[in-house]
C-alpha positions as a printed Julia matrix, in Angstrom:
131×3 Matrix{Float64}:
 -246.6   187.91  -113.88
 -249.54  186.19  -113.33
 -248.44  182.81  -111.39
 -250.76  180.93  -109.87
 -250.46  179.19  -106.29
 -250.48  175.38  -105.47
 -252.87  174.54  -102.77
 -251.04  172.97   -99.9
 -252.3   169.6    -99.38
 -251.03  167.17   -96.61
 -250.7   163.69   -96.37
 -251.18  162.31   -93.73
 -248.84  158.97   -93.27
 -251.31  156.9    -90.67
 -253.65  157.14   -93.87
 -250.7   155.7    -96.28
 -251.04  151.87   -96.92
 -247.26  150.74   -97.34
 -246.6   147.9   -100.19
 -243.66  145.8   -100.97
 -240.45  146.99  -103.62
 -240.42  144.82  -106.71
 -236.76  144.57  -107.48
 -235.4   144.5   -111.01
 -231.69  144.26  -109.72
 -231.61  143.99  -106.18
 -230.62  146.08  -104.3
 -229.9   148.98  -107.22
 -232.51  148.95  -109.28
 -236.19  148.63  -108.24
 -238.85  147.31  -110.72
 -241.06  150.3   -112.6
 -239.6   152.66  -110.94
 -237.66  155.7   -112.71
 -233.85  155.23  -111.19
 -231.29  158.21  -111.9
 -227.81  157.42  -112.21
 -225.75  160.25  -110.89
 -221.75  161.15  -110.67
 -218.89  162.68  -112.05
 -217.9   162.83  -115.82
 -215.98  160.2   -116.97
 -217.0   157.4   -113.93
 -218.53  155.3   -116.45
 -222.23  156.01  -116.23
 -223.36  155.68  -119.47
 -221.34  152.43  -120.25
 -223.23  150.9   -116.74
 -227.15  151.82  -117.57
 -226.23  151.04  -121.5
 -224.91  147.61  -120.38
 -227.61  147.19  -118.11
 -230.21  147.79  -121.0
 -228.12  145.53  -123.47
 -228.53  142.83  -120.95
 -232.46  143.69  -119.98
 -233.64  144.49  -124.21
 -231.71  140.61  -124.77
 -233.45  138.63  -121.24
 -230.18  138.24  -120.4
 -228.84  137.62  -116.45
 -227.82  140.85  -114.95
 -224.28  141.3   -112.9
 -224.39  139.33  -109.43
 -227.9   138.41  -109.83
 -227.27  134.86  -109.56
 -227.96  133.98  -113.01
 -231.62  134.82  -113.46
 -232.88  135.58  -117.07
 -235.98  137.63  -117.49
 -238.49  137.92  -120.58
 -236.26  140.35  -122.97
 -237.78  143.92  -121.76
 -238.1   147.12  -122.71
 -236.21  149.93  -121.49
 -236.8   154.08  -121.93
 -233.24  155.32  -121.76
 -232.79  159.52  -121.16
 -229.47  161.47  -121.33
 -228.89  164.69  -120.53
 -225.27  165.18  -121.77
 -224.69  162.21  -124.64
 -225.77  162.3   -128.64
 -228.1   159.55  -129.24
 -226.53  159.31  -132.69
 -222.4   159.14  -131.91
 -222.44  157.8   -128.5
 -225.89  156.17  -127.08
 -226.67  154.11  -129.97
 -222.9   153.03  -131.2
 -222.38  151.82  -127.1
 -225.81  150.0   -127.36
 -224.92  148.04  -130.53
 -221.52  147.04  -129.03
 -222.77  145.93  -125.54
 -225.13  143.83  -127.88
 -228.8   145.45  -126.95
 -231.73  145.07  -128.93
 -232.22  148.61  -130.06
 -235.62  147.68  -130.96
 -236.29  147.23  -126.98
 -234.61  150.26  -126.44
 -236.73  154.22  -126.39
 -235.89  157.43  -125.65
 -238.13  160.53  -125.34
 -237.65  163.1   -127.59
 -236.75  166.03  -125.97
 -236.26  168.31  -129.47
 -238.59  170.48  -128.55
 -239.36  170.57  -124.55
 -236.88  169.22  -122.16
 -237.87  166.17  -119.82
 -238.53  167.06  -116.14
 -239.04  164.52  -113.19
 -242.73  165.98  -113.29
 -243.26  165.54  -116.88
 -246.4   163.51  -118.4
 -244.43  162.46  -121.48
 -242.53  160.09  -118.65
 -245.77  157.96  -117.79
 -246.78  158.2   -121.53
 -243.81  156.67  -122.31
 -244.19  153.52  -120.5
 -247.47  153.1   -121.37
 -247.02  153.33  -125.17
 -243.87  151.07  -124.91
 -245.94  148.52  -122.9
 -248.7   148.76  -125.75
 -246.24  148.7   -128.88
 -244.49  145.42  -127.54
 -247.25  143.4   -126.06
């Protein structure tokens, strides 16, 4: 096998210029950032982020967020463990989303990684296709 090394390249954090966390839901959820929802089967994960992007795809106020409505949004949605067609898209349709704010990345025939390119493709062509 013919696997090919990754130059080792420091950074250096004097040289690292810090900036400010936009917050979509403070403190949970920070603006254009990817955020990972993470527990046990059955906790009620899916029903929270599907809720969430009912609430976000509609501009609607989020949970103890003092009643602020945003612009309607889009939101890129990823599951590892639920079918888009019997349990993703029948819980966005009952918490009320706009499913036509509401993407997923086809994963048919690659899975996603936390490295992948599709993931900043995705924004940007869901920025372009709604503005």
């Amino acid at each position: 096998m013919n696997e090919q090394k990754t130059e080792l390249k420091l950074i250096h954090m004097e040289d690292v210029v810090s900036k400010e966390v936009n917050w979509l839901w403070y403190p949970y959820i920070p603006f254009g950032k990817i955020t990972i929802i993470e527990g046990d089967p059955g906790e009620g994960k899916t029903t929270l982020i599907l809720n969430i992007a009912a609430l976000l795809s509609k501009g609607l106020p989020l949970p103890c967020a003092d009643d602020i409505p945003y612009e309607p949004m889009a939101v890129i949605y990823q599951t590892a463990e639920d079918g888009l067609e019997d349990t993703i898209k029948p819980r966005l349709e009952q918490a009320g989303a706009d499913c036509t704010k509401v993407r997923v990345i086809d994963e048919s025939e690659k899975e996603l990684t936390m490295s992948d390119e599709r993931l900043e493709q995705a924004i940007i062509e869901t920025k372009a296709s709604l503005y």
